[in-house]
Backbone bond lengths (Angstrom), bond angles and torsions (degrees), N, CA, C in turn:
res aa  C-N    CA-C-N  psi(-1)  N-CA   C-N-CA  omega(-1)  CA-C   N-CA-C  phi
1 X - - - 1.467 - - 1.531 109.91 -
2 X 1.198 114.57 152.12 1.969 127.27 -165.48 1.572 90.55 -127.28
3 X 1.230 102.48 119.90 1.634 96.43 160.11 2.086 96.48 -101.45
4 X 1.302 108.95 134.72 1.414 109.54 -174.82 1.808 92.72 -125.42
5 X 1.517 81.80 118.09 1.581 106.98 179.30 1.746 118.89 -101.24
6 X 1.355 107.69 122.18 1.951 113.03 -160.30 1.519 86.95 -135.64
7 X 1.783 100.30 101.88 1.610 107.71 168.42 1.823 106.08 -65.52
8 X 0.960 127.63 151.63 1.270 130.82 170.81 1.504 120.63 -148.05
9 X 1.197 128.85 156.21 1.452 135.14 174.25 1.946 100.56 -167.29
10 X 1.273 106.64 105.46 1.357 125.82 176.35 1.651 116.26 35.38
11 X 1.424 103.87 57.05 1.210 98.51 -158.93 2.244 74.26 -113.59
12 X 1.261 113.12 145.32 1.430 140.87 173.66 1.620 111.20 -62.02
13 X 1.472 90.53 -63.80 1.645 105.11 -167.86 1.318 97.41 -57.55
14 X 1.325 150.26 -5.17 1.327 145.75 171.45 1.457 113.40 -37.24
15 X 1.619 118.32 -79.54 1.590 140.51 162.71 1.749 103.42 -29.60
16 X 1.431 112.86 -46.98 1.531 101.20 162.41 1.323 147.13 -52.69
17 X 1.434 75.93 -42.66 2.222 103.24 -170.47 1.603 88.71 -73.56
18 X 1.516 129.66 -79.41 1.338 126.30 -175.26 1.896 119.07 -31.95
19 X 1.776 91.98 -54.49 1.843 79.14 169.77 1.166 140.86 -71.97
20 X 1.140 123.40 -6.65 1.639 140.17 -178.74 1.359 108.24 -114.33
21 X 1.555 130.42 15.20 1.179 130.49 -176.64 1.647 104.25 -130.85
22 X 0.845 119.59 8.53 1.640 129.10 -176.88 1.458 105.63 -69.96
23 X 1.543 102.90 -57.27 1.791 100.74 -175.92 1.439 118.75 -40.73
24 X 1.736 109.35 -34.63 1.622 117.82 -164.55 1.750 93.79 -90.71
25 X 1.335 114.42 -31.87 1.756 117.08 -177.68 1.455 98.59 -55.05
26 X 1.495 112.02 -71.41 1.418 117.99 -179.07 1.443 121.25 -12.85
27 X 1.285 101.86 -61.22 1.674 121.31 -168.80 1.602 111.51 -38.74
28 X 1.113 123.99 -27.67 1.045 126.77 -130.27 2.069 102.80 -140.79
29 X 1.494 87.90 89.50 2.093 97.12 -176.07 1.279 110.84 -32.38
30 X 1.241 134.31 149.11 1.714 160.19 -174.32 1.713 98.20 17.57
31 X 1.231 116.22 42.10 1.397 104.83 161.27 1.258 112.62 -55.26
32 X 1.769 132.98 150.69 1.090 145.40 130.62 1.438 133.24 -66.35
33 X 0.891 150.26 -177.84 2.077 161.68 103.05 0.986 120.40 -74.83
34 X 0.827 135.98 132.66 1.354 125.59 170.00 1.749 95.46 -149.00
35 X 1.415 112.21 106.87 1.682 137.78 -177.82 1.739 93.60 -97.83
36 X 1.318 98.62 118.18 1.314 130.99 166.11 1.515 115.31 -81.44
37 X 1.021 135.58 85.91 1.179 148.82 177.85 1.949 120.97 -79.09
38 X 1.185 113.91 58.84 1.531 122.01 172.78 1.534 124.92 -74.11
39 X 1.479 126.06 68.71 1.169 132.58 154.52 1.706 103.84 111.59
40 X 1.454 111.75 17.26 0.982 112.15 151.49 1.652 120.58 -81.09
41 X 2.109 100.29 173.45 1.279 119.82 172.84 1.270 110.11 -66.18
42 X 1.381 125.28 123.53 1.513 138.24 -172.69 1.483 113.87 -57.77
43 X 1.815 93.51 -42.72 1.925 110.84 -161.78 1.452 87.76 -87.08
44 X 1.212 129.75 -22.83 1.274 122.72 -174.73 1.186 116.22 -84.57
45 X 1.382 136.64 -20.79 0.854 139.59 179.41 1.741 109.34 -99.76
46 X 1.369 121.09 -25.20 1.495 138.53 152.98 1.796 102.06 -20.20
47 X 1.292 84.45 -95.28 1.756 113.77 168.24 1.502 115.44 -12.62
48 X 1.592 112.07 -44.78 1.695 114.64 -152.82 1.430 88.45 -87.28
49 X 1.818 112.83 -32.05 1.313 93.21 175.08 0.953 151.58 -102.75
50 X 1.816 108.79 3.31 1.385 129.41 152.29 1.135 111.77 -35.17
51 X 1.304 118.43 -66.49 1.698 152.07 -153.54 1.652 92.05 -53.10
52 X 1.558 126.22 -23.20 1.519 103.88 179.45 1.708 93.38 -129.92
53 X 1.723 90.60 170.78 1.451 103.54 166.64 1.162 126.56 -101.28
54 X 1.351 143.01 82.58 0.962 128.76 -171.13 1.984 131.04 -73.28
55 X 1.252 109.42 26.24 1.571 119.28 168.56 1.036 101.17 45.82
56 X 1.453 124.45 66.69 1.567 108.33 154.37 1.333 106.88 96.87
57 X 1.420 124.44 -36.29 1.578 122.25 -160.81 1.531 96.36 -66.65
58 X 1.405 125.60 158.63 1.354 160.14 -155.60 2.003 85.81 -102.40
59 X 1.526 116.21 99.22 1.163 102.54 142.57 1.230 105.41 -131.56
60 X 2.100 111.52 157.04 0.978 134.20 158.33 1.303 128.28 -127.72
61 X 1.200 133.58 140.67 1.672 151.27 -157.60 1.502 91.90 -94.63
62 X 1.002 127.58 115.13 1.460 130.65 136.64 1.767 132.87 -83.52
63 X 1.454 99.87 96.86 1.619 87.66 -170.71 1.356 108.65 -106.26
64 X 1.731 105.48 140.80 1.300 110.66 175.84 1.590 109.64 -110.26
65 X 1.229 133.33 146.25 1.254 115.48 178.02 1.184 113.93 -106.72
66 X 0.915 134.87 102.68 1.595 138.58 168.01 1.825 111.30 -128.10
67 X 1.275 127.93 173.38 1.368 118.03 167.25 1.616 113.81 -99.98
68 X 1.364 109.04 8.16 1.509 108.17 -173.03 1.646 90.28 -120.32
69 X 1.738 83.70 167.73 1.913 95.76 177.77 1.469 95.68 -124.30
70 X 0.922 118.59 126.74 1.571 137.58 154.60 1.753 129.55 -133.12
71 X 2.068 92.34 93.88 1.252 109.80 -156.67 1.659 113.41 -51.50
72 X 1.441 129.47 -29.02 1.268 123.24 175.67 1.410 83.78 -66.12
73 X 1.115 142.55 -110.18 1.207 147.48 -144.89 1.596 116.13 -22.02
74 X 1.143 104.95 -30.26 1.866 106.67 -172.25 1.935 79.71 -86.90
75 X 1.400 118.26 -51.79 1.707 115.16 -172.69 2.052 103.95 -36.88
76 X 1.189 90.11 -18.56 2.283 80.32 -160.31 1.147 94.31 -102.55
77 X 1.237 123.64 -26.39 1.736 111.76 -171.51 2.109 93.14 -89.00
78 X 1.566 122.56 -24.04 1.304 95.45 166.14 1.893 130.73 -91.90
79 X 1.155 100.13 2.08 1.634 110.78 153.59 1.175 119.49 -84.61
80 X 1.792 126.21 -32.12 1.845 109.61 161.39 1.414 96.40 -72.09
81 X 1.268 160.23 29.00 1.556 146.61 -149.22 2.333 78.75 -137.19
82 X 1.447 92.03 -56.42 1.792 100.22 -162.16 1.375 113.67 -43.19
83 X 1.313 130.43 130.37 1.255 128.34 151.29 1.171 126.28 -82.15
84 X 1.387 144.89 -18.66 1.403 151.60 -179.76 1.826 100.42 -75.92
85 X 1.146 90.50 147.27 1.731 111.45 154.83 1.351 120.74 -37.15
86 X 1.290 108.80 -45.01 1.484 106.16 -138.08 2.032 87.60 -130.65
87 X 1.020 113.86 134.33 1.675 130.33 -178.42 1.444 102.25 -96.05
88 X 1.190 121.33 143.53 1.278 130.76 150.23 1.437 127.52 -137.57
89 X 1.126 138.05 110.09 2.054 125.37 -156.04 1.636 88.87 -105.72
90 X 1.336 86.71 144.26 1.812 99.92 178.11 0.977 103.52 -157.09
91 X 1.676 113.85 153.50 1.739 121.90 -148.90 1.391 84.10 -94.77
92 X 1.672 101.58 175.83 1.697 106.19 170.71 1.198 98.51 -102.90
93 X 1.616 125.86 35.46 1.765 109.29 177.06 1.968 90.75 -142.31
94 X 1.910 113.01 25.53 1.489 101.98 -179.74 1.361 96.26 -111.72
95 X 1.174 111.53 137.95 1.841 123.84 160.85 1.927 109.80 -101.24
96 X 1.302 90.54 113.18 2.110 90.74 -160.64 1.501 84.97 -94.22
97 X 1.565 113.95 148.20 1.379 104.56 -179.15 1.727 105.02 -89.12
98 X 0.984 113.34 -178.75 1.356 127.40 -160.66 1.611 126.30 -44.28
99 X 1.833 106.25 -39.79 1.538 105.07 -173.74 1.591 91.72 -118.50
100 X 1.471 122.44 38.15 1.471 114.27 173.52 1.582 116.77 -83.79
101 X 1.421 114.36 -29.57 1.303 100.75 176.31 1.667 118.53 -88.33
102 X 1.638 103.15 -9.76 1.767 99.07 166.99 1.655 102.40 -68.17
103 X 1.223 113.42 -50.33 1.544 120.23 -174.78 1.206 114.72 -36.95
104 X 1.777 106.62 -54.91 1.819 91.34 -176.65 1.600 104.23 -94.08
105 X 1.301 135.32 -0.08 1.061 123.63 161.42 1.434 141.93 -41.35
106 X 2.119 92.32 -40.77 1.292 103.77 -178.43 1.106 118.52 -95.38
107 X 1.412 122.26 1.17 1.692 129.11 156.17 1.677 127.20 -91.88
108 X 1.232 94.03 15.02 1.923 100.80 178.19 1.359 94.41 -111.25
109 X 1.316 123.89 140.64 1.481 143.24 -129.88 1.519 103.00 -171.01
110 X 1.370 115.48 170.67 1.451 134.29 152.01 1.479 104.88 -63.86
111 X 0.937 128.88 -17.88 2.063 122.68 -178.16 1.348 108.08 -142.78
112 X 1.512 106.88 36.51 1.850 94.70 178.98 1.800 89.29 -163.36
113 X 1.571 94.52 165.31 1.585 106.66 167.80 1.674 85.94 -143.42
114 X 1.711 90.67 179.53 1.906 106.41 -176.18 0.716 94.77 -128.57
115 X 1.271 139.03 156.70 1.535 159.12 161.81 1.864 96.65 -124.03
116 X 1.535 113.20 146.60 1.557 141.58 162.91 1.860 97.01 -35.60
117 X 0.867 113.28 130.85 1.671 111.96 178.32 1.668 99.11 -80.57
118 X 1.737 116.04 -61.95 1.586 108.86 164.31 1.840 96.80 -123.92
119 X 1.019 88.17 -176.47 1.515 143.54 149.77 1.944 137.91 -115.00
120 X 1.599 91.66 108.93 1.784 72.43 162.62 1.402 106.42 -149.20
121 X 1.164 91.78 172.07 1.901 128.80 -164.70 1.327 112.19 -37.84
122 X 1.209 131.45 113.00 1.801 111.12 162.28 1.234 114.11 -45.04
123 X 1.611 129.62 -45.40 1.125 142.61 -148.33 1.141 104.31 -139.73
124 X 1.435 116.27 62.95 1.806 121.03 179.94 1.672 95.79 -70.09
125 X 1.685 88.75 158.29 1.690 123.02 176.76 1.471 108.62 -57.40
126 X 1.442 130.91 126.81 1.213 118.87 153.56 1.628 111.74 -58.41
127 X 1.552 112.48 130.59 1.220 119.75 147.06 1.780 116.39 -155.78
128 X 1.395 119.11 -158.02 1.043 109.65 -162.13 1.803 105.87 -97.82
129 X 1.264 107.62 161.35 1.972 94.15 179.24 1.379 119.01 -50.75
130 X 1.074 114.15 -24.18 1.594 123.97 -158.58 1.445 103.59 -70.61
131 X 1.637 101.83 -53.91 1.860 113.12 160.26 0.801 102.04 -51.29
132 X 1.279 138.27 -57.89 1.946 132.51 -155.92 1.135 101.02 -61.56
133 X 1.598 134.09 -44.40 1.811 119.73 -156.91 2.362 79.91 -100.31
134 X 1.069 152.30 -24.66 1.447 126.45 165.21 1.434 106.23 -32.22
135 X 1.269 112.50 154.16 1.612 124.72 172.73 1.407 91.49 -167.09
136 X 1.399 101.86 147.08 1.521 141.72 -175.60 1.784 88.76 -122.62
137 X 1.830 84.78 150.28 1.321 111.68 -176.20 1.507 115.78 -157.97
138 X 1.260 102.88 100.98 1.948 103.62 167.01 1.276 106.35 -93.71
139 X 1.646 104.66 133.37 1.418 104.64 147.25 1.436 115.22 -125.17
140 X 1.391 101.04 134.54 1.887 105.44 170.26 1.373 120.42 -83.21
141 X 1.453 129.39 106.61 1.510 137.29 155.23 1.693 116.25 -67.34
142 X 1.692 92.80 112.42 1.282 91.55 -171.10 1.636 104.60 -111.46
143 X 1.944 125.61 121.39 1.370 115.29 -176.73 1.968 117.55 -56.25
144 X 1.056 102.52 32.14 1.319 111.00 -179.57 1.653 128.24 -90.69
145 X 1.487 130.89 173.50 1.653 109.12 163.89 1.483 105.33 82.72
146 X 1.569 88.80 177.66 1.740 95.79 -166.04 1.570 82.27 -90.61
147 X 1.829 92.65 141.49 1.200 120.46 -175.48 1.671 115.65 69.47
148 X 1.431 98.53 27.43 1.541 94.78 -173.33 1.954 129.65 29.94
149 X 1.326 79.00 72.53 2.009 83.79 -170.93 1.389 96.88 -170.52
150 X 1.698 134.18 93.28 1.511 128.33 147.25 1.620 124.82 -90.01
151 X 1.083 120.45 89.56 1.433 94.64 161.80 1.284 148.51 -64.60
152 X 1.287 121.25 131.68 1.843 103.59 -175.63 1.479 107.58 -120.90
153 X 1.090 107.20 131.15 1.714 108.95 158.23 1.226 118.16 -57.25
154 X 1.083 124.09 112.56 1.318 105.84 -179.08 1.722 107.12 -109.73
155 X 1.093 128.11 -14.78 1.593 120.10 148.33 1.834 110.18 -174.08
156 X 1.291 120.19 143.65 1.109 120.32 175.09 1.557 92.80 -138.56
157 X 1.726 77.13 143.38 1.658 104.29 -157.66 1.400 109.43 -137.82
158 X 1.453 100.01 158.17 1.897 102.92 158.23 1.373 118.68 -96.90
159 X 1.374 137.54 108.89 0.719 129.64 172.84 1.715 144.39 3.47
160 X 1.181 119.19 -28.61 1.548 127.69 139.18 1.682 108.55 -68.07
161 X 0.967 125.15 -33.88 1.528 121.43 -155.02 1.121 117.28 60.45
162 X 1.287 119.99 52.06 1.631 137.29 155.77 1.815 120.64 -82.97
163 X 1.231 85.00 -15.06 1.639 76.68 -174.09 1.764 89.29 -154.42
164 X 1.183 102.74 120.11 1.751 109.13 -177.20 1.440 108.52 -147.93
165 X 1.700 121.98 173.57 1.371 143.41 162.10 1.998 107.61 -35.99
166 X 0.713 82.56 155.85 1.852 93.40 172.09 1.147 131.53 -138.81
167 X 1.319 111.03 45.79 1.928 110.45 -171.03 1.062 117.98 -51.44
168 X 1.437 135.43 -27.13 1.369 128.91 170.53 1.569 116.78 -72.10
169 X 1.136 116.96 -1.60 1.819 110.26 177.96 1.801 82.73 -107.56
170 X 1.353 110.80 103.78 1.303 114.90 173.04 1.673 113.50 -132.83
171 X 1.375 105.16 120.23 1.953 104.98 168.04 1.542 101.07 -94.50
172 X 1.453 101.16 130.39 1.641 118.26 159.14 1.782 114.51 -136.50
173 X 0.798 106.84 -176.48 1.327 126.25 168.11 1.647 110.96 -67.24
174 X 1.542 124.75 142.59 1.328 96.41 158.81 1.177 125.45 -103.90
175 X 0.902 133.24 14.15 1.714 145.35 171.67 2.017 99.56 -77.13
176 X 1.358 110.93 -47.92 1.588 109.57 159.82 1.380 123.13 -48.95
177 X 1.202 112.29 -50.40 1.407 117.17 173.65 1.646 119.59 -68.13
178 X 1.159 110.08 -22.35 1.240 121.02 -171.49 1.869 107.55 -83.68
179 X 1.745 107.30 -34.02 1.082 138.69 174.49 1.573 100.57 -53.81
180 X 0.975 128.10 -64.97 1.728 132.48 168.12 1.791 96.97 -74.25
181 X 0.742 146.00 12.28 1.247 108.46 179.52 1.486 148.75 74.33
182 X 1.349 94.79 10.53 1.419 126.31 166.03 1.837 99.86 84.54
183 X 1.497 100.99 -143.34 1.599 119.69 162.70 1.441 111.07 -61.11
184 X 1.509 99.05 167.80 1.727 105.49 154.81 1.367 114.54 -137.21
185 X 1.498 90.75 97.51 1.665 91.71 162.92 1.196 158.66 -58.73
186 X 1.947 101.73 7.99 1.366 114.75 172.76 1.602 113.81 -81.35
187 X 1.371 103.15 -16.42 1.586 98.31 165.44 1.795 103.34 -79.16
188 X 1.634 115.51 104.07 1.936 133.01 -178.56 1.598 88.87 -73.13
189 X 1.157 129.92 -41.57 1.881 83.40 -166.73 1.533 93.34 -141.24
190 X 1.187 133.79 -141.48 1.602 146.96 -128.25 2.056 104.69 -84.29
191 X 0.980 87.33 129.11 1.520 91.99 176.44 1.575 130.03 77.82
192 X 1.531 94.48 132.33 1.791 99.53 164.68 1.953 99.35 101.82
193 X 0.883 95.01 -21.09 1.900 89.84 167.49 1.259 118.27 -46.73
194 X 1.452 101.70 -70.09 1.481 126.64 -171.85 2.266 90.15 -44.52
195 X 1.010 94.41 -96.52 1.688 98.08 179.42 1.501 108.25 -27.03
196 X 1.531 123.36 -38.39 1.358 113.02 179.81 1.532 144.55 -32.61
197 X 2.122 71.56 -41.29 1.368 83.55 -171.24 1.446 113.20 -111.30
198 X 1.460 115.11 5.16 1.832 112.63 160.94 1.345 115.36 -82.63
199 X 1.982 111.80 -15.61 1.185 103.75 157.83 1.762 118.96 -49.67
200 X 1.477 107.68 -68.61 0.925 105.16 174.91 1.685 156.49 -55.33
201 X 1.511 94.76 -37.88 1.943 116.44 143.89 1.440 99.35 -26.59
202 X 1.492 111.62 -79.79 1.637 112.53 -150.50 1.708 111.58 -83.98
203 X 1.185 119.63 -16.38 1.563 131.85 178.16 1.649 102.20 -73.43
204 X 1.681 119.37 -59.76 1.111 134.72 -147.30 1.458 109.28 -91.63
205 X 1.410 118.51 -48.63 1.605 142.59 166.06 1.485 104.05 -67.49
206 X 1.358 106.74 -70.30 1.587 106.77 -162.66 1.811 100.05 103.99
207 X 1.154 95.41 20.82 2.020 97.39 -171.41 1.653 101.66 -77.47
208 X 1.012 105.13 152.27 2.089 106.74 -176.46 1.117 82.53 -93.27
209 X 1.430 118.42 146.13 1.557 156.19 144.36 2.048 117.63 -69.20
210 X 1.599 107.31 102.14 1.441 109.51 172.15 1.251 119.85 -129.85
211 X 0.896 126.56 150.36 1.355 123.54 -153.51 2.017 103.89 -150.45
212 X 1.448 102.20 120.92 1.557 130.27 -173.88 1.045 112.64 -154.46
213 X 1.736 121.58 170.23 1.228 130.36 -154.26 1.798 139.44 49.13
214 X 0.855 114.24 139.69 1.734 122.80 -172.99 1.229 130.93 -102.74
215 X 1.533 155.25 134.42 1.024 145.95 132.04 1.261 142.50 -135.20
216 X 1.115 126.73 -152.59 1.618 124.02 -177.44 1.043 124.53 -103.29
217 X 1.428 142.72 153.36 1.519 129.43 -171.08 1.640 87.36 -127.79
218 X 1.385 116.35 149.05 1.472 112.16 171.10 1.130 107.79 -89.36
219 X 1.555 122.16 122.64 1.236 125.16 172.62 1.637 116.55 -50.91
220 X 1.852 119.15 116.45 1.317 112.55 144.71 1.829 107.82 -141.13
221 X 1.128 87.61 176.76 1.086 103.12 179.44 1.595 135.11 -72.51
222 X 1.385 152.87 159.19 1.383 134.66 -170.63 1.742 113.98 -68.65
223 X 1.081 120.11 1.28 1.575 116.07 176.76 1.372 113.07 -45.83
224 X 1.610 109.64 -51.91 1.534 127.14 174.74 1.250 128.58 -57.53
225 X 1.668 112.64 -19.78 1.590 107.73 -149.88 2.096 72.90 -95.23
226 X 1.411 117.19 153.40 1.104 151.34 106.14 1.402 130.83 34.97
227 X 1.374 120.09 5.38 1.670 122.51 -116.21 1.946 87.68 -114.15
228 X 1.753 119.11 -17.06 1.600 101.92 -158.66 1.626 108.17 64.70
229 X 1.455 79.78 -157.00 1.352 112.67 162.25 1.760 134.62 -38.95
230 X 1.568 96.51 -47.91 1.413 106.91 178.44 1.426 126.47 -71.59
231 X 1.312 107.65 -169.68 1.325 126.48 -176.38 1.798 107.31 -113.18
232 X 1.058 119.56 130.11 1.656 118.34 -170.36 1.665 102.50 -44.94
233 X 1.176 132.68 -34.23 1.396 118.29 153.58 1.517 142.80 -58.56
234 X 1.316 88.25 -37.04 1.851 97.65 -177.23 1.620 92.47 -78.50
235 X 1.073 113.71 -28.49 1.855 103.53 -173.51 1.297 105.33 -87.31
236 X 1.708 132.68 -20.44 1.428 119.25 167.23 1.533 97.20 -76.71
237 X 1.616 150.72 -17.53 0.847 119.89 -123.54 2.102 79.81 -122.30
238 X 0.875 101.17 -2.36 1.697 117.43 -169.82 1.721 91.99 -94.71
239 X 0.927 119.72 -47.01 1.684 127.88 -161.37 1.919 89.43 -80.22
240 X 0.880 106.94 -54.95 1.276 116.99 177.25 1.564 126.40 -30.05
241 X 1.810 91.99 -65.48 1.725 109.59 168.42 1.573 133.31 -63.91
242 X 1.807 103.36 -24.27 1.323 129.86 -175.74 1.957 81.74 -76.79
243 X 0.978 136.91 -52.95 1.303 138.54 -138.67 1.642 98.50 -89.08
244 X 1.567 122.02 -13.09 1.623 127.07 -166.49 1.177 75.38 -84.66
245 X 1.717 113.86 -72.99 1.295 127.11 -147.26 1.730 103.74 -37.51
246 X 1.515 108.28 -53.90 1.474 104.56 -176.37 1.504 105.82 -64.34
247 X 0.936 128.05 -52.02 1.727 111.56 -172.07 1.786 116.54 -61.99
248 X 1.338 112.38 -11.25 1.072 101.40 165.50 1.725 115.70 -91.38
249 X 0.716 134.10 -10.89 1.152 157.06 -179.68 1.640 122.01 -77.14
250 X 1.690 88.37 -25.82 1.510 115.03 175.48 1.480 124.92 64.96
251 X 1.571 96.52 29.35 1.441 121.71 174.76 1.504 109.68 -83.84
252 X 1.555 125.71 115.05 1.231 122.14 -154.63 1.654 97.71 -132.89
253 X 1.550 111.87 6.30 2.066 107.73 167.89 1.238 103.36 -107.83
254 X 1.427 88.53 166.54 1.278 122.96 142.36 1.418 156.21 -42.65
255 X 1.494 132.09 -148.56 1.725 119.40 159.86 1.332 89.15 -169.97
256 X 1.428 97.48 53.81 1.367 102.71 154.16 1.746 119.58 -90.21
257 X 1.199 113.07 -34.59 1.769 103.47 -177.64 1.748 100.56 -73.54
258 X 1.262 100.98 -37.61 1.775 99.32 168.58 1.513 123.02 -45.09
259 X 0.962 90.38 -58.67 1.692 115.26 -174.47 1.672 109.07 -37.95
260 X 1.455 109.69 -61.54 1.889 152.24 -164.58 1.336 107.50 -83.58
261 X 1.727 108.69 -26.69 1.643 88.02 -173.40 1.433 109.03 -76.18
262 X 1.687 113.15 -177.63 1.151 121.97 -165.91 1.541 117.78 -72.25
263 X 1.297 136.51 16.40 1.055 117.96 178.54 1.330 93.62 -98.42
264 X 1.373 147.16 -14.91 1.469 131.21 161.93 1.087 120.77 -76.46
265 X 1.249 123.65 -25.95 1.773 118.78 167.30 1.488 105.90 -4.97
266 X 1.269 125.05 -60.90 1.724 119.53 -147.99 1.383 96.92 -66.84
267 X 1.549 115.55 -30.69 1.845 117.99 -166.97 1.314 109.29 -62.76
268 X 1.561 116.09 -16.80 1.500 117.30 -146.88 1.708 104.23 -130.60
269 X 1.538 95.05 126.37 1.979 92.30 162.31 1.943 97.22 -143.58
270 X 1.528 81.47 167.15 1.528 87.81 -175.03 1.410 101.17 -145.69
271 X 2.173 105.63 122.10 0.991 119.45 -173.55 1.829 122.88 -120.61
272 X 1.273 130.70 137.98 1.526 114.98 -150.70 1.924 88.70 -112.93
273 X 1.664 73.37 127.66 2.090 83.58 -164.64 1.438 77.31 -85.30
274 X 1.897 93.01 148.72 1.568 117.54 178.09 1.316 106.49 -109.55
């Protein structure tokens, strides 16, 4: 069983992602949903899920009420929410093609997690093939981990960045996740979670990193993402520095027991749409 966790706050493409994602839901015995709802419209989000059928599948709404979104934070309250073994987080703007969640299913293990092999564009960039097959590749070496040495991918791309890595569409275990400590919600807005926590998986566990299956991201623009104040750089680039500082520091959780303990109870209820 997959409990598949989709932070959300008034995001549209929701009613999309759920209907075009069924074939790959299907696949996969007593899966759940479970849509994290942090400071979104209730009726609006009501609506998106009337609007489909989901056959049987197990969904539940987790609502938190606050007026802000802070995606680790909505990520920990829907892993204390999961009943399955096994986690999987997925955006409300990915369409996974059909055998992606058997794919990374059958590579998450007692010593491993999966990550999305790509991602691509609804609405990729015109350019020429020659651009299309270039690809760029960072990797971060971190003096951390057994034997002091993590590497991280931190994204490989095509040169437009139409079609790239996906660390945030990740299946693990949740007892692993639970093992670090889930998310960290002291990183407030866009970027570096997702990586946060394969830093930590593979530094802290020692779990192998594999990566299979494909899908689509709906093209939009940064209006949506998360960002405050900043600029989609200055907010990866803030989450980023907060995230050295701790690994040098040899800070290797989360804020997940923070997040879950009882003084948020009142923010939080959880209701199973029929």
């Amino acid at each position: 069983m997959i409990s598949v966790i989709i932070p959300w706050k008034d995001r549209h493409e929701l009613g999309q992602t759920l209907e075009q994602n069924l074939p790959a839901l299907e696949q996969i015995p007593k899966l759940e949903i479970l849509i994290v709802n942090m400071g979104g419209d209730q009726q609006h989000l009501q609506e998106l899920l009337n609007a489909v059928d989901c056959k049987g599948i197990t969904v539940r709404v987790v609502h938190i009420f606050t007026q802000f979104f802070n995606k680790s934070f909505a990520l920990n309250w829907g892993i204390y929410h999961a009943r399955a073994e096994t986690i999987f987080v997925l955006d409300a703007d990915v369409i996974l093609s059909e055998t992606t969640l058997s794919e990374l299913y059958s590579l998450v293990s007692e010593t491993s997690f999966a990550n999305l092999h790509s991602v691509s564009e609804s609405k990729p960039q015109s350019v020429t093939q020659f651009q299309q097959l270039c690809q760029t590749r960072t990797v971060l070496t971190l003096p951390i981990g057994q034997g002091k040495h993590t590497e991280i991918l931190v994204n490989q791309s095509t040169l437009n960045n139409d079609q790239r890595t996906a660390p945030g569409l990740v299946m693990v275990k949740k007892q692993h996740i639970l093992d670090v400590a889930g998310f960290d919600s002291k990183m407030t807005y866009w970027g570096w979670e997702d990586l946060d926590l394969i830093v930590r998986l593979k530094a802290k566990l020692m779990l192998e990193q594999s990566l299979a299956g494909c899908a689509t991201h709906l093209t939009h623009d940064d209006t949506t993402r998360n960002l405050g104040e900043f600029s989609k750089a200055q907010s990866d680039h803030q989450n980023f520095s907060y995230c050295l500082d701790k690994y040098a520091n040899a800070h290797f959780s989360g804020s997940f027991l923070q997040d879950t303990c009882n003084q948020f109870e009142q923010y939080v209820s959880v209701h199973q749409h029929s």
